[in-house]
VOGU-3710 file (C-alpha; in Angstrom, 3 decimals, decimal comma):
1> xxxxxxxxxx> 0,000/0,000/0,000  1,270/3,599/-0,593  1,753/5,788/1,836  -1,402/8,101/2,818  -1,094/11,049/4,545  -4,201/12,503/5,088  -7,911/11,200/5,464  -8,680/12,335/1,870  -6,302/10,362/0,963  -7,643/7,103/2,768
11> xxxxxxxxxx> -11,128/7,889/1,255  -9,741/8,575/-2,359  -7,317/5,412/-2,172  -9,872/2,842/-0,866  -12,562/3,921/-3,447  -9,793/3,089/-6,221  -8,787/-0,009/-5,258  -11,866/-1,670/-3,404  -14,625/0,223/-4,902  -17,607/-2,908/-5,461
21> xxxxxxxxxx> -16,537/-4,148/-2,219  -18,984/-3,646/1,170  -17,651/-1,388/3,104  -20,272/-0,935/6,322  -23,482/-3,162/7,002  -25,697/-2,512/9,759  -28,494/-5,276/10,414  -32,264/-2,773/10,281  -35,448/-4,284/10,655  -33,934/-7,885/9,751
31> xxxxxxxxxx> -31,885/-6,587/6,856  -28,580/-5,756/6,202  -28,215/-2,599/4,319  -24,294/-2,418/2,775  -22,516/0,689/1,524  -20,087/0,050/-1,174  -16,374/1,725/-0,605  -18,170/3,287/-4,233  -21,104/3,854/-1,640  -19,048/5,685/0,735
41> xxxxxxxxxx> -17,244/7,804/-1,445  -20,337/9,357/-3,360  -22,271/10,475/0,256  -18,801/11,801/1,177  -18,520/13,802/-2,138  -22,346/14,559/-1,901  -22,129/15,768/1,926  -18,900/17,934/1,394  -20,905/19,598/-0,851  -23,399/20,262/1,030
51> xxxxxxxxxx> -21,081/21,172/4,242  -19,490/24,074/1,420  -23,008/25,552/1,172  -23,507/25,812/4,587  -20,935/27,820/4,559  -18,017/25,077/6,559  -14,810/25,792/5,425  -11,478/24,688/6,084  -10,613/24,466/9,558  -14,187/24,566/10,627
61> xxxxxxxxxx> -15,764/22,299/13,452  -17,874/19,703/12,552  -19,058/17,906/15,602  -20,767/14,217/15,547  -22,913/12,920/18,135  -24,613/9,502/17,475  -24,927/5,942/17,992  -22,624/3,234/16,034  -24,024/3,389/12,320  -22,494/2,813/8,929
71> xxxxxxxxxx> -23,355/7,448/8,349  -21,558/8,231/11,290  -17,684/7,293/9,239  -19,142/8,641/6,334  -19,517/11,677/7,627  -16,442/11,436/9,247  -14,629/10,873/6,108  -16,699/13,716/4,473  -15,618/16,603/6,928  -12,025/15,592/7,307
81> xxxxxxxxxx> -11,646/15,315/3,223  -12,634/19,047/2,938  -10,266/20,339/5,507  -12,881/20,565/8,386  -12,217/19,397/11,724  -14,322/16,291/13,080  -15,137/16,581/17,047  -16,652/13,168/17,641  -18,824/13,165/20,747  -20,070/10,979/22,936
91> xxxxxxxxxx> -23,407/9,828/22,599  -23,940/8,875/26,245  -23,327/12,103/27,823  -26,316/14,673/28,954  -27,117/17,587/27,229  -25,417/20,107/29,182  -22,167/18,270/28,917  -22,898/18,112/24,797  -23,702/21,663/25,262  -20,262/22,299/26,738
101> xxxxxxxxxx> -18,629/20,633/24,379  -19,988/21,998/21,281  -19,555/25,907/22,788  -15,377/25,021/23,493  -14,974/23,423/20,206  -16,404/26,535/18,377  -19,135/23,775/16,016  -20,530/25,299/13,383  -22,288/22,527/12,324  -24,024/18,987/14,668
111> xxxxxxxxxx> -24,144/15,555/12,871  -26,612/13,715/14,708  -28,602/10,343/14,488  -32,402/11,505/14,506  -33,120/9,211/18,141  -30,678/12,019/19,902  -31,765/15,034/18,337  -35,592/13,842/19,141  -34,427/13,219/22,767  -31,946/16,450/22,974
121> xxxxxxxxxx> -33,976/19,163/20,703  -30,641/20,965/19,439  -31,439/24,479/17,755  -27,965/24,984/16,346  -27,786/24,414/12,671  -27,503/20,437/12,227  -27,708/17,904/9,652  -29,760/14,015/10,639  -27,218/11,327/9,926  -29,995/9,251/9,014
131> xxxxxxxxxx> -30,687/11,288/6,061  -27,468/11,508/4,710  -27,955/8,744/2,161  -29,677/11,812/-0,369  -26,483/13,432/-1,204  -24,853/12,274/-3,681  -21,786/13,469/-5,765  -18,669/12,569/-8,188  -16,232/14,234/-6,645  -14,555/16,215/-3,620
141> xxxxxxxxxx> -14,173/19,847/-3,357  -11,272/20,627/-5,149  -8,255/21,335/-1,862  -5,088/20,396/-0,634  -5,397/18,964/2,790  -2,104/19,745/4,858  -0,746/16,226/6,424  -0,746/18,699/9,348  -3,913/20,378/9,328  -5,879/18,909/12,135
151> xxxxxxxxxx> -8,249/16,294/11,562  -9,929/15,634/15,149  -10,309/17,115/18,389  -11,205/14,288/20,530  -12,459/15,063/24,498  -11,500/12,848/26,997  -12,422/14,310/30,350  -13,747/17,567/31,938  -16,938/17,773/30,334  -18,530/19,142/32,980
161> xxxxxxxxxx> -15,708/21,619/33,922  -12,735/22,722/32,307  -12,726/20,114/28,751  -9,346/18,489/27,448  -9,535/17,842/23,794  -6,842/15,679/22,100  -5,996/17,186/18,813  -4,751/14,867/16,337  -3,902/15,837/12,515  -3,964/13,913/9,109
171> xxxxxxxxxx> -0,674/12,423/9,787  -1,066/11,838/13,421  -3,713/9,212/12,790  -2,828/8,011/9,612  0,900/7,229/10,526  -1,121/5,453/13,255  -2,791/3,354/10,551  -0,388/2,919/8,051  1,795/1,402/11,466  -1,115/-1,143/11,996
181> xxxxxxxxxx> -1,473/-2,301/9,140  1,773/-3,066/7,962  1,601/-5,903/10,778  -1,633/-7,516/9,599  -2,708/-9,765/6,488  -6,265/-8,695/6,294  -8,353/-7,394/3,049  -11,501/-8,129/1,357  -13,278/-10,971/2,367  -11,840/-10,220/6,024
191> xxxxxxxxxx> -15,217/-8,737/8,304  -14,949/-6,741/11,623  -17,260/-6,358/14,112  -17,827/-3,035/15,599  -18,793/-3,018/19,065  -16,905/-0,189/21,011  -18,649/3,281/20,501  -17,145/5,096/17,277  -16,370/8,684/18,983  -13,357/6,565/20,687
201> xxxxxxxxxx> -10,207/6,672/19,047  -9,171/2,915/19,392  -12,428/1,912/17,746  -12,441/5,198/15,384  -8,615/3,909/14,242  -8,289/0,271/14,457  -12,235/-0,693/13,995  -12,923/1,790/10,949  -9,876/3,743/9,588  -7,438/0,272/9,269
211> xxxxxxxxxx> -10,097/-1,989/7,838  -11,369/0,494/5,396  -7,691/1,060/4,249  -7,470/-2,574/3,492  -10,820/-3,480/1,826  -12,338/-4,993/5,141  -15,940/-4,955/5,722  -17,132/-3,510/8,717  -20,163/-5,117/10,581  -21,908/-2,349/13,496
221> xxxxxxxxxx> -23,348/-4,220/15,655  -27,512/-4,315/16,244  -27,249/-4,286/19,557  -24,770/-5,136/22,574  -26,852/-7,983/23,840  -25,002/-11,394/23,712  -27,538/-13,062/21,123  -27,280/-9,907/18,911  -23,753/-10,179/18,805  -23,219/-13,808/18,337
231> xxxxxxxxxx> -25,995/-13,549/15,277  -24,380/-10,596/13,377  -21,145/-12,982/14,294  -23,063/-16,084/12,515  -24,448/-14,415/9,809  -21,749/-12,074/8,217  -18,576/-14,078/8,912  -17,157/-12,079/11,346  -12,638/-12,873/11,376  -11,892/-10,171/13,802
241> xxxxxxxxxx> -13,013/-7,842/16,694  -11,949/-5,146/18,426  -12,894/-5,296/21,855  -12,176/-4,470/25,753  -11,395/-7,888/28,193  -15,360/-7,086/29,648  -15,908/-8,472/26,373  -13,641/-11,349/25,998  -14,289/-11,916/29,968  -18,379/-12,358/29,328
251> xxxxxxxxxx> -17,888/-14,421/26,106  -15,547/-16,612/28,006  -18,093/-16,596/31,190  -20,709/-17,524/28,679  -18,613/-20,689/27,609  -18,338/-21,890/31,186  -21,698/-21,202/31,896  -22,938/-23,586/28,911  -20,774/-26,323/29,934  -22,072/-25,846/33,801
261> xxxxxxxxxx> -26,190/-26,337/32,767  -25,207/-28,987/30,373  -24,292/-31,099/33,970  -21,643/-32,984/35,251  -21,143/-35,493/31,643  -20,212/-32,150/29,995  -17,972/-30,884/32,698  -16,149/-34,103/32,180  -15,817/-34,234/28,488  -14,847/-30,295/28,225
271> xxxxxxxxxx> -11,571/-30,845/30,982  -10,640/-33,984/28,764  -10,948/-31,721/25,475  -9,252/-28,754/27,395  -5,857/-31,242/28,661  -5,778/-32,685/25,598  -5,270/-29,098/23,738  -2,622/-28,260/26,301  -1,334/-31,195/25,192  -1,053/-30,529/21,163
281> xxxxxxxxxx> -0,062/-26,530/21,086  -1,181/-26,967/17,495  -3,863/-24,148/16,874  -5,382/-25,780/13,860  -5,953/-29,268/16,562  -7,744/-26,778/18,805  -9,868/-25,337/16,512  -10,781/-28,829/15,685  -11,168/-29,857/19,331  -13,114/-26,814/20,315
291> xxxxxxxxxx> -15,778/-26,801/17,056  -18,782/-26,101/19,091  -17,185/-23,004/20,361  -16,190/-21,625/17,172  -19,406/-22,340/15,483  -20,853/-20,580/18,084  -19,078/-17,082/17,123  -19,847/-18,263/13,040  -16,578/-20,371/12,255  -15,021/-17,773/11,211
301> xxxxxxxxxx> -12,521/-16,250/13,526  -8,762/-15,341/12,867  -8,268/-13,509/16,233  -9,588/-10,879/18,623  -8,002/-7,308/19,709  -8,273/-6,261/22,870  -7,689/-2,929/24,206  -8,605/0,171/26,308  -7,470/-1,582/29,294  -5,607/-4,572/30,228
311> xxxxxxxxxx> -6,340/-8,063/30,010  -5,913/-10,974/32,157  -3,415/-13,286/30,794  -5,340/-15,657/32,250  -8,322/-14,645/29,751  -5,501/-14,843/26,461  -5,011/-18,311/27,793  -8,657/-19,628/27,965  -8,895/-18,631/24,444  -5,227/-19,696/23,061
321> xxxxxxxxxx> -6,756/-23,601/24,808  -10,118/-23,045/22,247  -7,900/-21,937/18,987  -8,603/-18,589/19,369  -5,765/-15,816/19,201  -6,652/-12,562/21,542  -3,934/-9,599/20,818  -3,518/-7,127/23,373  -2,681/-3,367/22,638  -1,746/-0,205/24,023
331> xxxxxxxxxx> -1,854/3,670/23,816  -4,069/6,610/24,413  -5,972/8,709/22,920  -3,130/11,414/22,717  -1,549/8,754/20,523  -4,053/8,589/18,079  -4,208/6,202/19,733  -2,021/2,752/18,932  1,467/2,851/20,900  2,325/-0,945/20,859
341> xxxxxxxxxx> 0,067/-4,265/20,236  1,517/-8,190/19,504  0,539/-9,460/15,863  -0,147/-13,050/15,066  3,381/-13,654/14,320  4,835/-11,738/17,408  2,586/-12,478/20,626  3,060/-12,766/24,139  0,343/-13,215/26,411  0,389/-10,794/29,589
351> xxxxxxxxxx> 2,670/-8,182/27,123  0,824/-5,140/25,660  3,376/-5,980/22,394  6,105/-4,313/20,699  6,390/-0,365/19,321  4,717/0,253/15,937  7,290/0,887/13,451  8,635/4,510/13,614  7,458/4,632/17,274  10,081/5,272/19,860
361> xxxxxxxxxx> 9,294/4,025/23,808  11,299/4,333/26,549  10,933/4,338/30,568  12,081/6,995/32,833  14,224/7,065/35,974  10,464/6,567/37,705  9,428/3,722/35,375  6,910/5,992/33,518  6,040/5,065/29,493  7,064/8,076/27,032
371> xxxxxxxxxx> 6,609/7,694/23,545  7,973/9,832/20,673  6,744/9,149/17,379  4,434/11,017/14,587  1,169/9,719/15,708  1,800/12,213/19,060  -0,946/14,610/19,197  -0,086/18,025/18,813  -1,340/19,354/21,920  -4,087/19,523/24,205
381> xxxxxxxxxx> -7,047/22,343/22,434  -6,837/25,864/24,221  -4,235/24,306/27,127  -1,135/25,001/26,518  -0,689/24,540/30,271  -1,758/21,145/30,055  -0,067/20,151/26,773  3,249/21,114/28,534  2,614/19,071/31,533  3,147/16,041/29,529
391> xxxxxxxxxx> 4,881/16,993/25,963  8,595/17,466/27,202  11,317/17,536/24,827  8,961/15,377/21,570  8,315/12,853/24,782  4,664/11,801/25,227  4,380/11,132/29,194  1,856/8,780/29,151  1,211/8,708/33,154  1,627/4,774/32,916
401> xxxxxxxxxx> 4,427/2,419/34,779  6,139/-0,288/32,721  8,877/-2,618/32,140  10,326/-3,532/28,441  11,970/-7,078/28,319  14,758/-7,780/26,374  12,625/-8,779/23,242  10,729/-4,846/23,352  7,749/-6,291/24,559  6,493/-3,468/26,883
411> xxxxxxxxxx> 4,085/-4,510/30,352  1,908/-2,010/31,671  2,247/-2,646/35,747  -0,005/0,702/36,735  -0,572/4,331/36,858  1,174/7,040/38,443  -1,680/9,311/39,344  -3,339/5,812/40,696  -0,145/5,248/43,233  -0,866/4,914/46,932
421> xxxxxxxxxx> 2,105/6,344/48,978  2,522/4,089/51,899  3,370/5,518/55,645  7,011/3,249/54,939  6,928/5,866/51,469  6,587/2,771/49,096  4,415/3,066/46,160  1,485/0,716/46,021  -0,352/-0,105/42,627  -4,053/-0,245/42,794
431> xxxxxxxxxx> -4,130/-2,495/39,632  -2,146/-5,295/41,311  -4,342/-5,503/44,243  -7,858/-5,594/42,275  -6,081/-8,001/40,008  -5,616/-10,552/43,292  -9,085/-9,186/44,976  -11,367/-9,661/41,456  -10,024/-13,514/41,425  -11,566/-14,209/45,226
441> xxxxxxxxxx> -14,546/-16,170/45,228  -18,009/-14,251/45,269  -16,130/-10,853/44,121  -17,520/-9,028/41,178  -15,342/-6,369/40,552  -13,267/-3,966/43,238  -11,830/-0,691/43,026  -8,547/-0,178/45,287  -8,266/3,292/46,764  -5,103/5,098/48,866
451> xxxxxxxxxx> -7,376/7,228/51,922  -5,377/9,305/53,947  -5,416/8,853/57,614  -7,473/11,351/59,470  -6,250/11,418/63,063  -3,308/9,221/65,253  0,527/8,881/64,512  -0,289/8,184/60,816  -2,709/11,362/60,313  -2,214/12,390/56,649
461> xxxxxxxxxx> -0,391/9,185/55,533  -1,972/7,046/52,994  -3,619/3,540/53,592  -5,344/1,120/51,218  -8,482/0,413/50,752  -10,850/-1,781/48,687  -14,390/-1,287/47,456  -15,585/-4,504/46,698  -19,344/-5,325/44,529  -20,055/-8,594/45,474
471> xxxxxxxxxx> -21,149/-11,565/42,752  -24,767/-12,002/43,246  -24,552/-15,234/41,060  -22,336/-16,742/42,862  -23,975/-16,550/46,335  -27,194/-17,868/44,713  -25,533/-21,226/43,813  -24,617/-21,497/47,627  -26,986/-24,483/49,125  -27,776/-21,824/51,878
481> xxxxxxxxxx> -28,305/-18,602/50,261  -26,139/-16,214/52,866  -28,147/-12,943/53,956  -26,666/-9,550/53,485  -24,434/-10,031/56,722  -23,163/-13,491/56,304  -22,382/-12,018/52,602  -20,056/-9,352/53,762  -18,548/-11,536/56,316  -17,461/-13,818/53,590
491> xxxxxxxxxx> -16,018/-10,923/51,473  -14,333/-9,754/54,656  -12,878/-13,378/55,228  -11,763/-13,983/52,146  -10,261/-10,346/51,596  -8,314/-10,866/55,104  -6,962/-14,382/53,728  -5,565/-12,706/51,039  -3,481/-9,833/53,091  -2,442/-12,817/54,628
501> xxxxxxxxxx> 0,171/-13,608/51,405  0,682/-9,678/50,542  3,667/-7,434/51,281  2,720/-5,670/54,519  2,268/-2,458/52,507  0,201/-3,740/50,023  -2,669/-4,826/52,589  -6,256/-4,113/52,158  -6,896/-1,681/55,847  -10,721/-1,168/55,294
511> xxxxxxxxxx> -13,191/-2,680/53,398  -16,698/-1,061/51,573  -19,130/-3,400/50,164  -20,777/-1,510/47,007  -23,888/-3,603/45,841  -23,715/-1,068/42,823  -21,604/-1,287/39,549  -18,833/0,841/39,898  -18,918/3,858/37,697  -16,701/2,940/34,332
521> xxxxxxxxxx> -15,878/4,975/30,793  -17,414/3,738/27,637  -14,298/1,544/27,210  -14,968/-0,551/30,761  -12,367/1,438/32,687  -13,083/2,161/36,563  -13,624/5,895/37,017  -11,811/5,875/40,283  -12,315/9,655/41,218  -16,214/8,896/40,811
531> xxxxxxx> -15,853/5,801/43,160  -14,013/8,244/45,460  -16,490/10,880/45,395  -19,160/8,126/45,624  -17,846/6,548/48,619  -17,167/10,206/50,285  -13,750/8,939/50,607
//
C-alpha cells in the first residue's frame, strides 16, 4: 500500500482499489443494508458539498454525536476530506455536557442520528445522519489537505468543567494506521465487528480507519446484547473484533456457563478436550477440538483485539486452549491512539506488544512510558498549560508504569496518578491488588483506593483500601443462600486471607461493600475519582 497522509487520501485510495466491495453493514429491521467503498465515497462527495453551502470551510468544526451506524464514518470521512475538523462526541453524555462541548470546540455545524436530536432538541444548525444517504456526488471539493492540518479534536475528560480535547492531525492518525497495518494480512473478504462506541479513538482507528484502508468490511453491531452479537457474528462471517477484556471476559463466562447447565457429563468431556489441547499446542488441533465453540461465534474467527485496558493473561489463555488468538494493545488517545500491540506472528500473552514501526518508547528514571513518534498529538485544544505538563522535549508522558523485556515487549504494571504512597513511602499499585481481589470467590469487581489517615501517629499518611461489589450469582448457587451479613462476612474473610500472602504495605486496611456497579468509561475502565467521590472517601 502507498503511503497516505491525510484522510482524503484514505477515502480517495480505498474507493480506487476496493470500490464494489462492502464497506459498512448494519443489520435494520432484519436486513442488512451495505454501503459500497463506491457507496461511501459518493455520500462523502455529496455531503462535502453540502457542508461548502452551509458555509463550513477549512478548519471549521464539525461535531458528531450519534450511535454506532455505517453514516456516522461517512460523515467522518466527508468533513475531514474538505479540511474541516471532526469533534466526535459521545453519545452517552447529557445535554449540558454536549452543550459544553460543542460551545469550546467553536461547532458550526451537529451531525446527529435523529433518536438524539428527538431526545436532545438541538437548535444549532444540524444535519440528521440518518438522512445523509440523499447526497450524492462525483467528486470532492477541489483542496489540498495539509498532512498537518488537524483532523480531530477528541475530548477525553472535563466535560462538565474545564474540557481536554486531544488534537490529532492527518498524519497523526494516519501514521497510526499505516503502522497497523503493515503488521496484519487482512483485506476483502476479512469482516470486523464493531462493538466499542465510534467517537473513541481505538475503535475510530483500528475498527474503521485500518479496515477500510485494506478493503475490510465492517459489521456495526444491532445491539450489545449477547444473542445480537453472536448472530451478526453467525451471519456475516465475522474474522476479527476489536474489543475491551469485559468483552472477551463475558464471552468466556458464557462458555463456562454452557458447559455448567449442560451437567456434570459435559464438565467431564470439556476438561478432557481442554488437557488434551494443552497437550497438542497446534492451533489448527484446537480449533478442531473446540468446534462447538467456534461455530458458536460463526466459524469464522482469525483472532480478537483487545484494548482500552488490560487483560488478564489468564483470559488470552482460555482462548489460546479453544484456537482462538486474543492480541492485546496499548496507547491513548493522545496517541491517536495505537502505541504498541503483539501481531499473530509476534505475541506474548500478559505483554501489551512491541512499538509500531517509527514509534520510539522508553521508561524513565520513575518507570513511567514516554513515547515519541508522529502519531503524538499536537497538543491539548486551548491548554497550553496542560499540553506542557506532559509533551517534554517530543516525549509523550503517558502517566503509565512499565517494564520492556529484552525482546521490546512493553508490560503495563499501573498508573502514576493511581499510586498509593505508603506511611514506609513505598508506592502501592491499585491495579495489582484488584487483580488478586477480582479472582476471590463471590467478588464481582473492586476498586482499590489510597485514603489518607485522618487522626493518630499516621494522620495524613496514605492507607489502602478496597471497594468490593459482590457476585450475586455466585452466592445464589450457595446451598444456603447467605443474607446480606453473612455475605459481607465472607467478602471480609476472604479479603483478610488474602493480606495474609501480601507485602505488609500492600494490605487491604478497610473494606466497603458496594452492591452497585462501579462507575466505568465507555471503554470498561473504573472511574476511580467517581468511586471516590461516591464513597465520600
Amino acid at each position: 500500500m502507498s503511503e497516505l497522509l491525510t484522510l482524503r487520501d484514505l477515502l480517495e485510495h480505498s474507493r480506487a482499489e476496493f470500490g464494489p466491495h462492502t464497506a459498512f453493514q448494519m443489520k435494520r429491521e432484519g436486513v442488512y443494508w451495505k454501503y459500497t467503498f463506491n457507496d461511501v465515497y459518493r455520500i462523502a462527495c455529496g455531503l462535502a458539498e453540502e457542508f461548502k453551502k452551509r458555509g463550513i470551510a477549512s478548519g471549521d468544526r464539525v461535531a458528531l454525536l450519534s450511535e454506532n451506524r455505517p453514516d456516522w464514518p461517512i460523515a467522518y470521512l466527508a468533513a475531514a476530506s474538505m479540511g474541516a475538523v471532526a469533534v466526535p462526541l459521545d453519545a452517552k453524555l447529557t445535554k449540558p455536557e454536549i452543550d459544553n462541548l460543542l460551545k469550546d470546540s467553536g461547532a458550526k455545524l451537529l451531525l446527529v442520528s435523529r433518536e438524539l436530536q428527538d431526545s436532545f432538541r438541538f437548535s444549532m444548525p444540524h444535519l440528521l445522519l440518518d438522512e445523509i444517504d440523499k447526497y450524492s456526488g462525483s467528486a470532492l471539493p477541489p483542496l489540498e489537505v495539509d498532512p498537518d492540518g488537524l483532523a480531530a479534536i477528541i475530548y477525553t475528560s472535563g466535560t462538565t468543567g474545564a474540557p481536554k480535547g486531544v488534537m490529532l492531525s492527518h498524519w497523526n492518525i494516519m501514521s497510526d494506521v499505516m503502522g497497523v497495518v503493515s503488521l496484519f494480512e487482512l483485506g476483502p473478504g476479512d469482516n470486523f465487528l464493531s462493538v466499542l462506541p465510534l467517537h473513541h479513538t481505538f475503535e475510530s482507528t483500528a475498527g474503521f480507519m485500518c479496515p477500510f484502508s485494506l478493503g475490510v468490511t465492517v459489521t456495526y453491531a444491532e445491539s450489545l446484547k449477547s444473542y445480537h452479537l453472536l448472530a451478526n457474528m453467525r451471519e456475516t462471517k465475522v474474522s476479527v473484533i476489536c474489543g475491551v477484556p469485559l468483552l472477551y471476559n463475558l464471552f468466556l463466562q458464557g462458555i463456562f456457563n454452557e458447559v455448567e447447565e449442560k451437567g456434570p457429563l459435559m464438565k467431564a468431556a470439556f476438561a478432557s478436550l481442554k488437557a488434551l489441547a494443552k497437550a497438542v499446542p497446534s492451533q489448527l488441533v484446537r480449533r478442531k477440538l473446540f468446534s462447538m465453540i467456534h461455530k458458536k461465534f460463526g466459524g469464522h474467527i482469525r483472532f480478537f483485539v483487545s484494548g482500552g485496558a488490560a487483560i488478564d493473561k489468564e483470559t488470552i489463555l482460555s482462548f489460546e486452549l479453544f484456537g482462538i488468538t486474543i492480541l492485546q494493545g496499548y496507547g491513548l488517545t493522545e496517541t491517536a491512539p495505537i502505541l504498541t500491540c503483539n501481531s499473530l506472528s509476534h505475541n506474548r500473552p500478559g505483554a501489551a506488544g512491541r512499538p509500531l514501526p517509527g514509534i520510539g518508547i522508553r521508561l524513565t528514571e520513575q518507570g513511567e512510558v514516554i513515547a515519541r513518534g508522529p502519531n503524538i498529538m499536537q497538543g491539548y485544544y486551548k491548554r497550553p498549560d496542560l499540553t506542557a505538563e506532559v509533551l517534554k522535549d517530543e516525549w509523550l508522558h503517558t502517566g503509565d508504569i512499565g517494564t520492556i523485556d529484552d525482546d521490546g515487549y512493553l508490560y503495563i504494571t499501573g498508573r502514576i496518578k493511581d499510586v498509593i504512597v505508603s506511611g514506609a513511602g513505598v508506592n502501592v499499585y491499585p491495579d495489582e491488588i484488584e487483580f488478586f481481589i477480582n479472582k476471590l470467590p463471590g467478588v464481582l469487581e473492586s476498586c482499590v483506593l489510597g485514603v489518607k489517615i485522618r487522626e493518630g501517629l499516621k494522620k495524613g499518611m496514605e492507607e489502602v483500601w478496597a471497594v468490593v461489589v459482590p457476585d450475586q450469582k455466585y452466592f445464589d448457587k450457595q446451598k444456603k443462600k447467605p443474607g446480606q451479613q453473612e455475605l459481607e462476612q465472607h467478602l471480609r474473610w476472604e479479603i483478610k486471607k488474602l493480606n495474609a500472602k501480601l507485602t505488609e504495605y500492600k494490605r487491604v486496611s478497610n473494606v466497603i461493600i458496594r452492591q452497585a456497579e462501579l462507575p466505568k468509561t465507555t471503554t470498561r475502565k473504573v472511574r476511580r475519582f467517581e468511586v471516590r467521590k461516591e464513597e465520600k472517601l
